[in-house]
DRENTIGU-74365 format. One record per atom (N, C-alpha, C, CB): residue in three letters; atom name; x, y, z. Coordinates in steps of 0.2 Angstrom, whole numbers. Glycine has a CB too. Example, Ala and Ser with C-alpha at 12.3 -4.5 7.8 and 13.67 -1.06 7.14 Angstrom:
! DRENTIGU-74365
ala, N, 66, -28, 39;
ala, CA, 62, -22, 39;
ala, C, 66, -16, 39;
ala, CB, 57, -22, 45;
ser, N, 64, -11, 35;
ser, CA, 68, -5, 36;
ser, C, 64, 0, 39;
ser, CB, 70, -3, 29;
END
This chain:
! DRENTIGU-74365
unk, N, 1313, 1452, 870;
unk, CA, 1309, 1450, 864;
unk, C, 1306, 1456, 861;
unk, CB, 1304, 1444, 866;
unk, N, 1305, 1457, 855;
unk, CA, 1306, 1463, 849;
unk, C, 1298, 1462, 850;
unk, CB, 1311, 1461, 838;
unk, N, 1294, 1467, 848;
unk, CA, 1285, 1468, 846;
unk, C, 1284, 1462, 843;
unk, CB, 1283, 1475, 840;
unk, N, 1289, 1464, 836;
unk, CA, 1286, 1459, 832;
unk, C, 1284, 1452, 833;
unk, CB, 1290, 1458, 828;
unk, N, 1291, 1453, 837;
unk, CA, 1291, 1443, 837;
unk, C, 1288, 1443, 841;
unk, CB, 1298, 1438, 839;
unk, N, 1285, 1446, 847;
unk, CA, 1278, 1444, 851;
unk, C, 1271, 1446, 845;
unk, CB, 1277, 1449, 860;
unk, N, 1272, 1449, 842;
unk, CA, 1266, 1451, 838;
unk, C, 1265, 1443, 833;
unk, CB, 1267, 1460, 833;
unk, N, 1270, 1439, 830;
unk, CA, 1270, 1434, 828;
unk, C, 1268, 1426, 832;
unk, CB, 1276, 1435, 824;
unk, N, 1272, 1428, 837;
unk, CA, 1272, 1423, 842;
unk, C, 1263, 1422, 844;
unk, CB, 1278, 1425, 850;
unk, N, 1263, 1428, 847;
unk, CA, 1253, 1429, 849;
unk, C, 1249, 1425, 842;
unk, CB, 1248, 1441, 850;
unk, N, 1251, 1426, 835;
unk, CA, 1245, 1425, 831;
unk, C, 1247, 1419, 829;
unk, CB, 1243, 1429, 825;
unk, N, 1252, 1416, 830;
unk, CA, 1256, 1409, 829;
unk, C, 1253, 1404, 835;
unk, CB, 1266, 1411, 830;
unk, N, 1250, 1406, 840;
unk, CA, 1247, 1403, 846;
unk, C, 1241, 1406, 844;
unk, CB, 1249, 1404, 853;
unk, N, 1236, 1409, 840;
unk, CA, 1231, 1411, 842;
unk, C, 1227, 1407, 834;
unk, CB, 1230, 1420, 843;
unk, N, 1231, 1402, 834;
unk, CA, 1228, 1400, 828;
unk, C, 1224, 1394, 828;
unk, CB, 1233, 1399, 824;
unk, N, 1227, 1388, 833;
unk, CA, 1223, 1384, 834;
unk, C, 1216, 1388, 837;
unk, CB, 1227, 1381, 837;
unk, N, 1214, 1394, 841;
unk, CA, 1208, 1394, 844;
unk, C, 1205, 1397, 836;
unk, CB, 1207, 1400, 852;
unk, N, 1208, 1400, 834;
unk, CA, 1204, 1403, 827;
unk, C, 1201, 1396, 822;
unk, CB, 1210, 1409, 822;
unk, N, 1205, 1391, 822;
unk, CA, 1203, 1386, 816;
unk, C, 1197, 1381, 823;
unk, CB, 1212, 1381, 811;
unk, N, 1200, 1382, 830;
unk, CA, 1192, 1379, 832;
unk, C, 1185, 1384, 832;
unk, CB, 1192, 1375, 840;
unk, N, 1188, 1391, 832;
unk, CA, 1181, 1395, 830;
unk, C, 1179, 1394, 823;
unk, CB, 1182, 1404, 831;
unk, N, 1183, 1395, 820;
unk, CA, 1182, 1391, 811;
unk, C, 1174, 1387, 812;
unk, CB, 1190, 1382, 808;
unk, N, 1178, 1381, 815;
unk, CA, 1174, 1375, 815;
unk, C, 1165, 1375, 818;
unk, CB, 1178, 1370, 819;
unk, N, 1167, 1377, 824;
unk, CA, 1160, 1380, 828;
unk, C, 1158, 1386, 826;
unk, CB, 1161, 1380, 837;
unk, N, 1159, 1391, 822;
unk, CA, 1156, 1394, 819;
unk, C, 1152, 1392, 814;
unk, CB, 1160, 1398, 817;
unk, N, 1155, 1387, 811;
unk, CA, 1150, 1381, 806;
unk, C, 1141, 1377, 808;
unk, CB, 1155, 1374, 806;
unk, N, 1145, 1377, 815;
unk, CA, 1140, 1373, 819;
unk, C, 1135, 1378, 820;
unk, CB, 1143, 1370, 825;
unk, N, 1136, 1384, 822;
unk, CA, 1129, 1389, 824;
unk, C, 1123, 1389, 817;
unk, CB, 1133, 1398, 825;
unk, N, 1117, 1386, 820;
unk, CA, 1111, 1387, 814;
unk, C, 1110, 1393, 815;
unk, CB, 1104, 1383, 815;
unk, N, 1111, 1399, 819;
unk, CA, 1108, 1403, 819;
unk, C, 1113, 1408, 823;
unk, CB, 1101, 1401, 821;
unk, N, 1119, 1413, 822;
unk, CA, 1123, 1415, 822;
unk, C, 1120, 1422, 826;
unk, CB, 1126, 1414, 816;
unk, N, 1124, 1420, 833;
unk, CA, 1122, 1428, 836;
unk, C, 1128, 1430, 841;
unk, CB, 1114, 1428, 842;
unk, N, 1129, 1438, 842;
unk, CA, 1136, 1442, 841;
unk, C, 1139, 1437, 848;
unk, CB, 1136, 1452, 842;
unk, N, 1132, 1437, 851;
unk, CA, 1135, 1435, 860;
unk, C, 1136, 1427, 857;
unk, CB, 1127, 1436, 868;
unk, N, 1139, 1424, 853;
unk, CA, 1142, 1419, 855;
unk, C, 1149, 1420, 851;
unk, CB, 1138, 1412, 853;
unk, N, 1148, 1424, 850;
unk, CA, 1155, 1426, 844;
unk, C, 1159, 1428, 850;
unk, CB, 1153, 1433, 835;
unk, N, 1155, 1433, 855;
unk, CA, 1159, 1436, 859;
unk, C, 1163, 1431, 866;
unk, CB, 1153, 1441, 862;
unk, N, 1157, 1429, 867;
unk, CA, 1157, 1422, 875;
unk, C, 1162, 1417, 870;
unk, CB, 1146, 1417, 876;
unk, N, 1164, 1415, 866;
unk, CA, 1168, 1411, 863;
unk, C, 1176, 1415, 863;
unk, CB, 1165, 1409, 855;
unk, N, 1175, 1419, 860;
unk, CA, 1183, 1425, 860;
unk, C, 1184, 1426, 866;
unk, CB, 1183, 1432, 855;
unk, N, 1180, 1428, 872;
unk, CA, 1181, 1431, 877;
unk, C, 1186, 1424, 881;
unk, CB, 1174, 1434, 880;
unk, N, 1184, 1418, 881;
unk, CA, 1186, 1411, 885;
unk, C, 1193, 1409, 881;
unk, CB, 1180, 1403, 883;
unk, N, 1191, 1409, 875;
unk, CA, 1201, 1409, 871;
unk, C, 1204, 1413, 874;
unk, CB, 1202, 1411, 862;
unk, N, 1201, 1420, 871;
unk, CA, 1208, 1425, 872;
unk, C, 1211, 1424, 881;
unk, CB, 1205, 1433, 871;
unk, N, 1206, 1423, 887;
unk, CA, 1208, 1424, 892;
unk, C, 1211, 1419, 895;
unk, CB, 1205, 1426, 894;
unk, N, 1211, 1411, 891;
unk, CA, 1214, 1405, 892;
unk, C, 1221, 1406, 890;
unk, CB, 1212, 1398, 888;
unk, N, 1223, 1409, 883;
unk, CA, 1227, 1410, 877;
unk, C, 1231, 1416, 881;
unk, CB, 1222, 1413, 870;
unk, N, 1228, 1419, 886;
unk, CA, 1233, 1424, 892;
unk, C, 1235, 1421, 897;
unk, CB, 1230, 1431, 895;
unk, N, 1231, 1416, 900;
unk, CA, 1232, 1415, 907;
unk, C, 1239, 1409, 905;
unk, CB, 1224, 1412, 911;
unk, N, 1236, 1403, 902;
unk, CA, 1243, 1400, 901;
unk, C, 1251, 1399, 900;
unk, CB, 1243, 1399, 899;
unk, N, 1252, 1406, 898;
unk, CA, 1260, 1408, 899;
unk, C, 1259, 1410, 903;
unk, CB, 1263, 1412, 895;
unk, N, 1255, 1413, 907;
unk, CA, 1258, 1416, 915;
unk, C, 1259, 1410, 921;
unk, CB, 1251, 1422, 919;
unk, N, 1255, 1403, 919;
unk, CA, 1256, 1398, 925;
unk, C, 1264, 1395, 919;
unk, CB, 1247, 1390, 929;
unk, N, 1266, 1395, 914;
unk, CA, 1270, 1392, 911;
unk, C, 1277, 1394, 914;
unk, CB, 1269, 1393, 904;
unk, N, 1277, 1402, 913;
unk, CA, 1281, 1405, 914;
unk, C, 1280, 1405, 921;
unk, CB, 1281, 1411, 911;
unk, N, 1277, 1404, 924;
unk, CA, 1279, 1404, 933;
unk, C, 1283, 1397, 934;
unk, CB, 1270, 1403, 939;
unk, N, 1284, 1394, 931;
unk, CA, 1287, 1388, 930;
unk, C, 1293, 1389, 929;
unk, CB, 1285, 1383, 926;
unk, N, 1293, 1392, 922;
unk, CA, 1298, 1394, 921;
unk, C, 1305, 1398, 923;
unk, CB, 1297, 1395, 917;
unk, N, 1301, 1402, 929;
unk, CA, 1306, 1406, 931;
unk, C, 1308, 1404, 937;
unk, CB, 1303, 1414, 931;
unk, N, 1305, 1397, 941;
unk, CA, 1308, 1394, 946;
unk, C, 1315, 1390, 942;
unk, CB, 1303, 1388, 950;
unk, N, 1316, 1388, 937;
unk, CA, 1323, 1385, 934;
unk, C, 1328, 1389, 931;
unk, CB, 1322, 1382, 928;
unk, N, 1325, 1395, 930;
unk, CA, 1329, 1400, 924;
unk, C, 1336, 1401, 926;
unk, CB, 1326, 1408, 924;
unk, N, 1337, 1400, 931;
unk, CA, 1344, 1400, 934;
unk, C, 1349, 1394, 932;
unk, CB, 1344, 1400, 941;
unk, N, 1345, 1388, 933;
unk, CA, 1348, 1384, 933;
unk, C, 1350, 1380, 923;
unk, CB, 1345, 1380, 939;
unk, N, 1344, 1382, 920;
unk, CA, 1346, 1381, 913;
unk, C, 1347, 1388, 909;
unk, CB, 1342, 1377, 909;
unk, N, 1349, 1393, 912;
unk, CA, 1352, 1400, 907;
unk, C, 1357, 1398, 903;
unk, CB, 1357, 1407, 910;
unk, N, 1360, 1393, 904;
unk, CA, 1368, 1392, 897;
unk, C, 1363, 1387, 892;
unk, CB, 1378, 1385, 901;
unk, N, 1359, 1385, 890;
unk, CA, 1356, 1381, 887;
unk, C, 1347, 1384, 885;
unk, CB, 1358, 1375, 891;
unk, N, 1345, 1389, 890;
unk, CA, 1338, 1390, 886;
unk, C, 1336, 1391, 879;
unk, CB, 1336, 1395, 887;
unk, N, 1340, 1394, 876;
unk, CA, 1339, 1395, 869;
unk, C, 1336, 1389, 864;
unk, CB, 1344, 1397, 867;
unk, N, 1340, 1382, 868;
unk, CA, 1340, 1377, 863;
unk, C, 1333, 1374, 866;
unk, CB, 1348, 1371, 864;
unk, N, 1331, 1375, 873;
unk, CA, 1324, 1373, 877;
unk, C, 1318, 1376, 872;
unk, CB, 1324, 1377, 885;
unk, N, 1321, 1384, 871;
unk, CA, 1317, 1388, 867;
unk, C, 1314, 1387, 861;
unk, CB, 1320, 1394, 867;
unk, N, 1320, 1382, 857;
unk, CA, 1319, 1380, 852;
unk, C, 1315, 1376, 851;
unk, CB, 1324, 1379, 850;
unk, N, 1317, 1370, 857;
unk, CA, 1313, 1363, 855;
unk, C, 1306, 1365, 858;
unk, CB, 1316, 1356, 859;
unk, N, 1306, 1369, 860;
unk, CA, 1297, 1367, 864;
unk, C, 1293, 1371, 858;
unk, CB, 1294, 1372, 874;
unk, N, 1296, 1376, 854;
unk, CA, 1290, 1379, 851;
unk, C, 1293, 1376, 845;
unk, CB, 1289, 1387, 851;
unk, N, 1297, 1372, 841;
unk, CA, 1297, 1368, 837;
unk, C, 1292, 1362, 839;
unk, CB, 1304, 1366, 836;
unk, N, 1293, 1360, 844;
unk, CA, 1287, 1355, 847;
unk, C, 1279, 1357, 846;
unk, CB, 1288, 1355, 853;
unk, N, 1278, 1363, 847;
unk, CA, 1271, 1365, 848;
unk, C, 1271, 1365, 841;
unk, CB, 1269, 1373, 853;
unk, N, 1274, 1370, 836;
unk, CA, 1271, 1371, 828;
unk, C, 1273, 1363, 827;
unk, CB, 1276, 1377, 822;
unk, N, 1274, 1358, 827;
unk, CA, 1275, 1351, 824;
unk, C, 1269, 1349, 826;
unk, CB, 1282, 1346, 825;
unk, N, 1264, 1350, 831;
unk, CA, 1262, 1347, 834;
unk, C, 1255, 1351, 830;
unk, CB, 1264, 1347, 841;
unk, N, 1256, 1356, 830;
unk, CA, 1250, 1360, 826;
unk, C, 1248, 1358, 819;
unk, CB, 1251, 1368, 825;
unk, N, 1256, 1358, 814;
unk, CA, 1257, 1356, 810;
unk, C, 1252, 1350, 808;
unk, CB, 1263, 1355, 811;
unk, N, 1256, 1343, 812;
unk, CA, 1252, 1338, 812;
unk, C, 1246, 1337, 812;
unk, CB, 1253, 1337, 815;
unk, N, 1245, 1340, 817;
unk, CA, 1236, 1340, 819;
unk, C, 1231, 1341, 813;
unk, CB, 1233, 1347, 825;
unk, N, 1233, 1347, 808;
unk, CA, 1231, 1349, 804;
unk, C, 1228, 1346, 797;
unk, CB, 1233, 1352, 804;
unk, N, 1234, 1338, 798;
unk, CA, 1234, 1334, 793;
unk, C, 1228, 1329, 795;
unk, CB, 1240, 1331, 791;
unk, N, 1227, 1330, 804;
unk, CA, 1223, 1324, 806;
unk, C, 1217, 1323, 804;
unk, CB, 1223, 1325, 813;
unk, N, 1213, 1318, 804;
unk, CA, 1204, 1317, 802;
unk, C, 1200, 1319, 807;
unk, CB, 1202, 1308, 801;
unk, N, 1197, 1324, 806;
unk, CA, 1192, 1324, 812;
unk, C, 1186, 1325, 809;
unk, CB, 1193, 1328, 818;
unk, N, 1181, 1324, 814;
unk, CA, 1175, 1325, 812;
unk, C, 1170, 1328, 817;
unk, CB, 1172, 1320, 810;
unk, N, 1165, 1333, 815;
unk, CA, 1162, 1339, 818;
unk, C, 1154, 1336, 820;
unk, CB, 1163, 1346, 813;
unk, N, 1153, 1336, 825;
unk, CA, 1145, 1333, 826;
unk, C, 1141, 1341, 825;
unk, CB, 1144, 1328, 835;
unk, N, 1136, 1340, 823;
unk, CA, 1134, 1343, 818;
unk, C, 1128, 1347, 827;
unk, CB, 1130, 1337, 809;
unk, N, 1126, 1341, 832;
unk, CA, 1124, 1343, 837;
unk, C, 1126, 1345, 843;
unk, CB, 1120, 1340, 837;
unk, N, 1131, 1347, 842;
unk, CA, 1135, 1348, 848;
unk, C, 1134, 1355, 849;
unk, CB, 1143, 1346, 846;
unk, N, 1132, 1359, 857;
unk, CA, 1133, 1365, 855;
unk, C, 1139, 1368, 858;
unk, CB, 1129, 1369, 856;
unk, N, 1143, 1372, 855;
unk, CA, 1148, 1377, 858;
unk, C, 1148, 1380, 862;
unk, CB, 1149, 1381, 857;
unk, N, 1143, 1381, 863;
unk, CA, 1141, 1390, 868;
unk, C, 1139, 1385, 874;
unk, CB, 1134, 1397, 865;
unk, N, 1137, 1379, 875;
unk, CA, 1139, 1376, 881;
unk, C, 1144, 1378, 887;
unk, CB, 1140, 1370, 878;
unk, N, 1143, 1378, 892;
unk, CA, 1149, 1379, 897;
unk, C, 1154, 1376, 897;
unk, CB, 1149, 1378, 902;
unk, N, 1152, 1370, 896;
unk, CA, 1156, 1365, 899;
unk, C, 1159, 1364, 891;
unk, CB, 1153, 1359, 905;
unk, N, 1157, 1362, 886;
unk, CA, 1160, 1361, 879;
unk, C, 1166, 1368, 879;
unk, CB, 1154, 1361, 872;
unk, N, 1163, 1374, 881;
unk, CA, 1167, 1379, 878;
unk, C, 1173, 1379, 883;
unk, CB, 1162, 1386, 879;
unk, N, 1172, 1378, 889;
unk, CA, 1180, 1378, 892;
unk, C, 1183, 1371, 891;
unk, CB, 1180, 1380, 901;
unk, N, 1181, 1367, 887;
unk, CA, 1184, 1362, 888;
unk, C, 1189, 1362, 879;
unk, CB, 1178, 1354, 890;
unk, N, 1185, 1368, 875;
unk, CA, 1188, 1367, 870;
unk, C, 1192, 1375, 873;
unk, CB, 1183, 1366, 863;
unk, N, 1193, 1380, 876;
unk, CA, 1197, 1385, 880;
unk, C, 1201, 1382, 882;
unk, CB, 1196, 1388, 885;
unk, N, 1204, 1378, 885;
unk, CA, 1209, 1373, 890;
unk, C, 1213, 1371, 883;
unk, CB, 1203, 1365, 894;
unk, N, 1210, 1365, 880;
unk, CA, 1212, 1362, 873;
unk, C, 1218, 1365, 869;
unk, CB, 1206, 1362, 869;
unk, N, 1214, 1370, 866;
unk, CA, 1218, 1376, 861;
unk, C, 1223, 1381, 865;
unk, CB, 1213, 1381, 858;
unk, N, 1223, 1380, 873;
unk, CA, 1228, 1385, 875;
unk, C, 1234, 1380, 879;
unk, CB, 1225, 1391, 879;
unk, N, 1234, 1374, 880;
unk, CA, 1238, 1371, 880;
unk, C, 1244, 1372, 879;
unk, CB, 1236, 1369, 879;
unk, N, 1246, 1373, 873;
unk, CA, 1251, 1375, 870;
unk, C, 1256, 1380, 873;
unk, CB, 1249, 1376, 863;
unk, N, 1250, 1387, 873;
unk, CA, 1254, 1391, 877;
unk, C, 1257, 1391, 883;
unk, CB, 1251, 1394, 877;
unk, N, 1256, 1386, 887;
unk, CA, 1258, 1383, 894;
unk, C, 1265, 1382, 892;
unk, CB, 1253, 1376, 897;
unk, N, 1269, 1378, 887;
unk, CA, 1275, 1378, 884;
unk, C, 1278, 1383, 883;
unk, CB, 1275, 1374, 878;
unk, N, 1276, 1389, 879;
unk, CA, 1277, 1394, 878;
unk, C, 1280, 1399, 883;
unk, CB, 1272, 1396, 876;
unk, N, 1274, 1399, 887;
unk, CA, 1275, 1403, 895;
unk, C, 1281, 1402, 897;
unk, CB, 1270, 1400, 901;
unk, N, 1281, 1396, 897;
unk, CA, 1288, 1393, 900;
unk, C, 1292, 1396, 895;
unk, CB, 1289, 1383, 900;
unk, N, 1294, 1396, 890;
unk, CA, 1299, 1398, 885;
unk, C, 1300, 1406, 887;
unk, CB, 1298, 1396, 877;
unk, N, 1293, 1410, 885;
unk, CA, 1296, 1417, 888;
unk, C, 1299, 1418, 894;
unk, CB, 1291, 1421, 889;
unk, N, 1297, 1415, 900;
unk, CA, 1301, 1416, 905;
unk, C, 1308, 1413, 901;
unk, CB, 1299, 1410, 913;
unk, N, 1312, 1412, 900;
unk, CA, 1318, 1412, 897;
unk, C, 1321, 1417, 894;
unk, CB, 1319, 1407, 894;
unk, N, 1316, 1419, 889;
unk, CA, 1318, 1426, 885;
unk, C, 1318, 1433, 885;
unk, CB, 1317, 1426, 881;
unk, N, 1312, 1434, 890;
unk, CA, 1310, 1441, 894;
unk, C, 1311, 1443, 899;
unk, CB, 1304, 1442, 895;
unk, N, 1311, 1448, 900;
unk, CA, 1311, 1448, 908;
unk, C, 1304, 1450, 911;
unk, CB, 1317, 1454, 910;
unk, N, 1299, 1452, 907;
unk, CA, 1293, 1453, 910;
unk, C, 1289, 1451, 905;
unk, CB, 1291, 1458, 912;
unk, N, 1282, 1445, 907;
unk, CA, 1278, 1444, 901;
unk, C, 1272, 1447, 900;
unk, CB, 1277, 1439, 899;
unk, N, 1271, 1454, 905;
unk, CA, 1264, 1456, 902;
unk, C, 1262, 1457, 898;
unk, CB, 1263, 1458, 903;
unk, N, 1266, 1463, 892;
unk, CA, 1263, 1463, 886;
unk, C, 1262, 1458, 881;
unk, CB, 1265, 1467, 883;
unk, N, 1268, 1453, 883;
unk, CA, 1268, 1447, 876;
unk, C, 1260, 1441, 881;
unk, CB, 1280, 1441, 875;
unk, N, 1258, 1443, 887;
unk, CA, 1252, 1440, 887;
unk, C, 1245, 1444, 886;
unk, CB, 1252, 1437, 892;
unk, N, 1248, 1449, 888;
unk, CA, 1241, 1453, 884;
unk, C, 1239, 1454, 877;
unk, CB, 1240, 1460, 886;
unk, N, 1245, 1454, 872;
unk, CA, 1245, 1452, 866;
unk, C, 1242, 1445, 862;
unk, CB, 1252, 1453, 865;
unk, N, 1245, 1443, 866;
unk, CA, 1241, 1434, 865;
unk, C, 1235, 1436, 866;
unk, CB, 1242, 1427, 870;
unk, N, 1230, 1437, 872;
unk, CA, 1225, 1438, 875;
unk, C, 1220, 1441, 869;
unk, CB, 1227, 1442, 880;
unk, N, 1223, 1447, 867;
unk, CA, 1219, 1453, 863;
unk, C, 1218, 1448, 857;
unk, CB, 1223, 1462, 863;
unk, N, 1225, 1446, 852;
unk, CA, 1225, 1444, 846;
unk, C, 1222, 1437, 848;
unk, CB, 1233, 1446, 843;
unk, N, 1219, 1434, 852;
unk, CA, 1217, 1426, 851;
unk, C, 1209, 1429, 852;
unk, CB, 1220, 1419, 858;
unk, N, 1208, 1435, 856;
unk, CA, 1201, 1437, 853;
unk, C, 1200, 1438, 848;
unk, CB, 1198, 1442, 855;
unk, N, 1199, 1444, 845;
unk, CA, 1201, 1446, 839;
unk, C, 1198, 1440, 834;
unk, CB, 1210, 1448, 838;
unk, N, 1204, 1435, 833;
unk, CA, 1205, 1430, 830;
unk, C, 1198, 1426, 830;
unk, CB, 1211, 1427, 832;
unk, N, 1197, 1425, 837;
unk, CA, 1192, 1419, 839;
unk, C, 1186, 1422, 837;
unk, CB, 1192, 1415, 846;
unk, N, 1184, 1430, 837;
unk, CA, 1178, 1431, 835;
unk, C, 1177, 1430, 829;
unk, CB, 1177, 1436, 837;
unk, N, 1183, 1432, 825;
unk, CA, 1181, 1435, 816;
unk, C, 1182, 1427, 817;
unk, CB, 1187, 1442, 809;
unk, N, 1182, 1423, 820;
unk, CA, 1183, 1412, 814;
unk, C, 1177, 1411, 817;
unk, CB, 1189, 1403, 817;
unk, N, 1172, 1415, 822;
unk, CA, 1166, 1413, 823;
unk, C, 1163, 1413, 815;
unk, CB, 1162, 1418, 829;
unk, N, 1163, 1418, 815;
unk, CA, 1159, 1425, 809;
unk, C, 1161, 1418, 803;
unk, CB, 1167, 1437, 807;
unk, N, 1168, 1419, 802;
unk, CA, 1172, 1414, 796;
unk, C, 1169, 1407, 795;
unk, CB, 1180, 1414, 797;
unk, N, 1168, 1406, 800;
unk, CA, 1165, 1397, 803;
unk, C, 1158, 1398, 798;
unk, CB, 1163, 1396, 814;
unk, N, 1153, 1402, 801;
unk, CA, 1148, 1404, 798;
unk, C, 1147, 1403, 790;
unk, CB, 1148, 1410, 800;
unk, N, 1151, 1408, 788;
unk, CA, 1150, 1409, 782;
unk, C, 1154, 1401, 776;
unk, CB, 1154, 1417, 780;
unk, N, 1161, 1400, 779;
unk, CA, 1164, 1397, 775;
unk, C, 1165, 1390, 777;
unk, CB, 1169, 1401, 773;
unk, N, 1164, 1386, 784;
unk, CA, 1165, 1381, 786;
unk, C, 1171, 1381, 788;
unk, CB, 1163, 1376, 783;
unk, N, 1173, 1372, 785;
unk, CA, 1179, 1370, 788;
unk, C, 1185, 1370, 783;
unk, CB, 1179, 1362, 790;
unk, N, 1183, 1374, 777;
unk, CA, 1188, 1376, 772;
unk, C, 1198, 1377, 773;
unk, CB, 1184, 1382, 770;
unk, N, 1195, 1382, 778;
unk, CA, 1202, 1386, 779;
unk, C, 1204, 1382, 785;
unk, CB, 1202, 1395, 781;
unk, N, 1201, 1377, 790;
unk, CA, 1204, 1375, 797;
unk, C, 1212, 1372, 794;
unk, CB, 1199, 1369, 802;
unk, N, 1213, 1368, 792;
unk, CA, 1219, 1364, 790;
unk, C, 1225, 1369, 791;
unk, CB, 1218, 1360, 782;
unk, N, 1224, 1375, 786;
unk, CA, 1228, 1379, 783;
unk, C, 1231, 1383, 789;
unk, CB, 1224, 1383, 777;
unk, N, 1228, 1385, 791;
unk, CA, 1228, 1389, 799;
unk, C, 1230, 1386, 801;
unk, CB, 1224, 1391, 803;
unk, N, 1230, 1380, 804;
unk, CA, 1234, 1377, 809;
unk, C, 1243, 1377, 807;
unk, CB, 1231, 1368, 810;
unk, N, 1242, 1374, 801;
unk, CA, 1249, 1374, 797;
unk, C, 1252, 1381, 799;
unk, CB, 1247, 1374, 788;
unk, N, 1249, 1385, 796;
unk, CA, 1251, 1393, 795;
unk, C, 1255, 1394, 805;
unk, CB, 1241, 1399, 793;
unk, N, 1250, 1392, 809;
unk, CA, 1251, 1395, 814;
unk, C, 1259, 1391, 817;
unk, CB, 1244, 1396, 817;
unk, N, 1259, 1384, 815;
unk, CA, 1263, 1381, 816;
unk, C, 1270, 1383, 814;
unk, CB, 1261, 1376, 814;
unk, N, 1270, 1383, 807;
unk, CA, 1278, 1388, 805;
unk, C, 1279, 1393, 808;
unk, CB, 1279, 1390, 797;
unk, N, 1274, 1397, 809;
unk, CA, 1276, 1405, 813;
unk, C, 1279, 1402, 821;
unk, CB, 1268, 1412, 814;
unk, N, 1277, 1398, 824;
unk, CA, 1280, 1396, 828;
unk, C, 1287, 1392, 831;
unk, CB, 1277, 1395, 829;
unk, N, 1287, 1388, 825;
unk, CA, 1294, 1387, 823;
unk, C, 1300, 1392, 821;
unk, CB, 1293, 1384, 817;
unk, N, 1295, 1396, 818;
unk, CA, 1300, 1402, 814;
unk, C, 1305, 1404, 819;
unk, CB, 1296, 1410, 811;
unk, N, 1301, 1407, 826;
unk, CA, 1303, 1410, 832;
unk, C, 1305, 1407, 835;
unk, CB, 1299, 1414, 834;
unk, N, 1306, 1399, 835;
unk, CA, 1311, 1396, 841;
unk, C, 1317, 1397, 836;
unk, CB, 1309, 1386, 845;
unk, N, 1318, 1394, 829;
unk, CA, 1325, 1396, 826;
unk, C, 1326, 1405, 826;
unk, CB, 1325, 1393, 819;
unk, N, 1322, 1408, 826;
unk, CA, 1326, 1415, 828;
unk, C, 1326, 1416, 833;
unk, CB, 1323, 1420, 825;
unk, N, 1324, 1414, 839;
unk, CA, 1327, 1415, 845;
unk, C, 1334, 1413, 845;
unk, CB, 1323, 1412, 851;
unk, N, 1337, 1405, 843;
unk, CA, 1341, 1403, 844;
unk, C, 1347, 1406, 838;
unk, CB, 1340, 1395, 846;
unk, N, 1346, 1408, 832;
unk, CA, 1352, 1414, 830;
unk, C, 1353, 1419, 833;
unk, CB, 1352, 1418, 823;
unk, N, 1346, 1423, 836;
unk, CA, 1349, 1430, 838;
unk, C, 1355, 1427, 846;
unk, CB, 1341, 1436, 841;
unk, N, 1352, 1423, 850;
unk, CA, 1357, 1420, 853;
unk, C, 1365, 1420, 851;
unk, CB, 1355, 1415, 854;
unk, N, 1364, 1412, 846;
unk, CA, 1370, 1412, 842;
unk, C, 1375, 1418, 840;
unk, CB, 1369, 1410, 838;
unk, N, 1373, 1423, 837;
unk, CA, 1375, 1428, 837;
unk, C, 1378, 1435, 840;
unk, CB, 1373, 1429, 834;
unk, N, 1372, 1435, 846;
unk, CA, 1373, 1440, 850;
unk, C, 1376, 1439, 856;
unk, CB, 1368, 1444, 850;
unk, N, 1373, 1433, 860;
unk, CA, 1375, 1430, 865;
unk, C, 1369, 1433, 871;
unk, CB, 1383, 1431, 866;
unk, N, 1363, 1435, 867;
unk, CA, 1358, 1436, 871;
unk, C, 1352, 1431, 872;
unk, CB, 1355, 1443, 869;
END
């Protein structure tokens, strides 16, 4: 798999943590670095860990579906962006007292938003042969991300959440239909 397309794949999964740092960045009355951090530090390291138990899965099968991954490849991250897609149209509502920076709220919304990647994981084991950088790429870029939607959350609310999910959904679409042409075409 090309830089790019892990460099797209990571912000195509790092979207959902960013549009719930969006949100709980809203939530902070009083906005300090150490939650911006302690929040990006739980994403990003859910957002790594999950393709590595996905892909441990994935690479007990790999033998046995190689004539057909691609099309696996396709449906699960067509699945994950339809799923992101969706969500984004969904109604929700944000309790105004809830805190984030809780433990237990914070890994439970860590868990949540990396979910997806657990699908994923699985799919790289089909198309890599190692996934350390495309998980340290997730990792770094779902920090990154989750800190600055703390920040963004802050300033602008729930404005941009919808949009972002959307966004991150096609990009993940994009890359199960480009995995399955370059297949088609090359027979890789």
């Amino acid at each position: 798999m090309e830089i790019i397309t892990i460099l797209f794949l990571a912000v195509g999964l790092a979207m959902d943590a960013f549009a719930v740092s969006i949100v709980t960045g809203s939530v902070y009355r009083e906005l300090h670095i150490k939650h911006a951090i302690r929040m990006a530090l739980f994403f990003g390291a859910f957002q790594a860990l999950m393709p590595v138990i996905g892909s441990l899965a994935g690479l007990s099968l790999r033998d046995h579906i190689a004539a057909y991954d691609h099309w696996i490849a396709l449906g699960l991250l067509s699945l994950v962006g339809g799923k992101m897609i969706f969500e984004a149209f969904q109604i929700r509502s944000a309790e105004k007292n809830v805190d984030p920076s809780n433990l237990l709220i914070l890994l439970t919304l860590s868990v949540a938003t990396s979910i997806d990647a657990l699908a994923v994981g699985f799919t790289l084991s089909l198309v890599v042969s190692s996934i350390v950088f495309a998980v340290a790429t997730i990792g770094v870029i779902t920090f990154v991300l989750s800190y600055a939607g703390v920040a963004i959350g802050k300033r602008f609310g729930h404005f941009f959440e919808a949009k972002i999910e959307v966004f991150g959904g096609l990009i993940l679409i994009a890359i199960g239909i480009k995995i399955l042409i370059t297949h088609i075409l090359t027979g890789i």
